[in-house]
C-alpha positions, 0 to 999 in steps of 0.5 A, a space after each residue: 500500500 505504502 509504495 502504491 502512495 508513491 506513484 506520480 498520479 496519487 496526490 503531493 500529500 500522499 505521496 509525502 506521507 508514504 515517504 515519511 512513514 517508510 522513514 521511520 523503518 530502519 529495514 535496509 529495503 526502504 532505501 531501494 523502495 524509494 530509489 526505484 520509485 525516485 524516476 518518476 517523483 517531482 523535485 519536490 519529492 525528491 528531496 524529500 525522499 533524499 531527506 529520508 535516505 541521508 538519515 539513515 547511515 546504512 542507507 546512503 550505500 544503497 543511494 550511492 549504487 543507484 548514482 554509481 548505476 545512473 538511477 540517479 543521475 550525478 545532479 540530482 545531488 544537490 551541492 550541500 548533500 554533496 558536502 555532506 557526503 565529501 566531508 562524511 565520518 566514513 572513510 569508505 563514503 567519503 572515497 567513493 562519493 570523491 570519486 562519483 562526484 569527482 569535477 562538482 561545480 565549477 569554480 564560484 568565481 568563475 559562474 559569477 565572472 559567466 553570469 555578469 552578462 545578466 546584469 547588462 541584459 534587458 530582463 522581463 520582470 513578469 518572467 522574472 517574478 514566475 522564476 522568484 515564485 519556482 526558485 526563490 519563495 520557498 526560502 524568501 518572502 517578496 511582494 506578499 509571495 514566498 516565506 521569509 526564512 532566509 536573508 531579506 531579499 529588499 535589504 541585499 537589493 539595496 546593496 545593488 543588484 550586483 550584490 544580488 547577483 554574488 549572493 545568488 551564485 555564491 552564497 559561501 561567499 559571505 553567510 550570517 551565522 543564522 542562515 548557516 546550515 547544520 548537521 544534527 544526529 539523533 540517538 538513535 542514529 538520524 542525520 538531520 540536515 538543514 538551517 535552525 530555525 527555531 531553538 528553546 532550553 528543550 530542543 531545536 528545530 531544523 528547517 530541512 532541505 525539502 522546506 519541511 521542520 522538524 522539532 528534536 528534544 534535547 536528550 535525543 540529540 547526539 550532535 549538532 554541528 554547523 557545515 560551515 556552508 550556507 542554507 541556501 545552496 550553490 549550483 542555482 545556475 544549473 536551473 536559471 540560465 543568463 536570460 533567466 537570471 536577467 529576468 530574476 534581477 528585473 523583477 527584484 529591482 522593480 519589485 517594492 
């Protein structure tokens, strides 16, 4: 029933109530049930069965056979999973995502060198507010759209839209230690990933990277560390090309 609620026609809600549910297995074949049925989730989706998949240690084997397979294709991996993995406490994962993942991104310096040509280009803000709305408003808040989690967008735009635009593409460059992104374990063995947004005298709460929270007391927390790396992560240029990037800074500087 439960892998039945993953298939693409059943509805956004179901299918990430599935994954949720099957999380809470520790049994080994969770991991391969997600991964034969990840061709055919959203982005969404995957992200959230990559949740699933990187908090269980025994898991991330079976993740790195289906990139090594091509089931997976080597972008699907986002850049602050790609640390995660490269900077792992096991040898054997760090050696083997090296290798898989071997090249990444290219240098930051030279994307935002690439992307300069955005600033001169005349952009369409109708354009540039669908492409706030499909890669910006899960994390930032602008004209009553999006949810304000990260950095103020108007107050950076006031810095200049070059300012903007190095923001965008190298968000490492320069991070407020709120938006800082942190590796929590549980202990029972759970690896949280994600940017702390709430914390009390009894627990924390950590803003995943599919957008959802989740809430850990303090006895069940192992170990908090931060990465050292943004929230927000690098590798946009991979979804907004020069054009689109020009109509992103149109709508940001025309927007109030």
């Amino acid at each position: 029933m439960l892998v039945e609620s993953l298939a693409s026609r059943q509805p956004l809600e179901l299918q990430t109530a599935a994954i949720g549910t099957l999380a809470s297995f520790e049994d080994e074949r969770v991991a391969a049930i997600l991964l034969e049925s990840w061709p055919g989730m959203s982005p969404q989706l995957r992200a959230t069965a990559a949740e699933a998949i990187f908090s269980r240690p025994r898991w991330i084997g079976t993740f790195l056979d289906a990139v090594e397979k091509g089931s997976v294709g080597r972008a699907d991996v986002d850049p602050a999973r790609l640390d995660l993995l490269k900077a792992y406490p096991d040898a054997a994962v760090r050696a083997r995502a090296t290798k898989l993942f071997a090249g990444g991104l290219g240098p930051r310096q030279d994307v935002v060198a690439e992307y300069q040509q955005a600033l001169r280009l005349q952009g369409d803000s109708d354009r540039g507010k669908a492409v706030f709305k499909t890669h910006c408003s899960s994390c930032h808040r602008l004209e009553g759209v999006g949810q304000q989690v990260g950095a103020d967008i108007a107050a950076i735009r006031d810095r200049g839209l070059d300012s903007v635009l190095l923001n965008i593409l190298d968000p490492n460059r320069e991070v407020k230690p709120q938006f800082l992104n942190y590796v929590l374990v549980t202990t029972s063995g759970q690896v949280l990933t994600g940017m702390i947004t709430a914390e009390t005298a009894n627990g924390v709460t950590i803003r995943k990277p599919d957008g959802g929270e989740e809430t850990v007391l303090r006895p069940q927390i192992e170990e908090l560390r931060s990465t050292g790396q943004s929230y927000m992560p690098e590798g946009l240029e991979k979804a907004i090309d020069v054009m689109a990037m020009a109509d992103l800074m149109a709508y940001l500087n025309a927007a109030r």
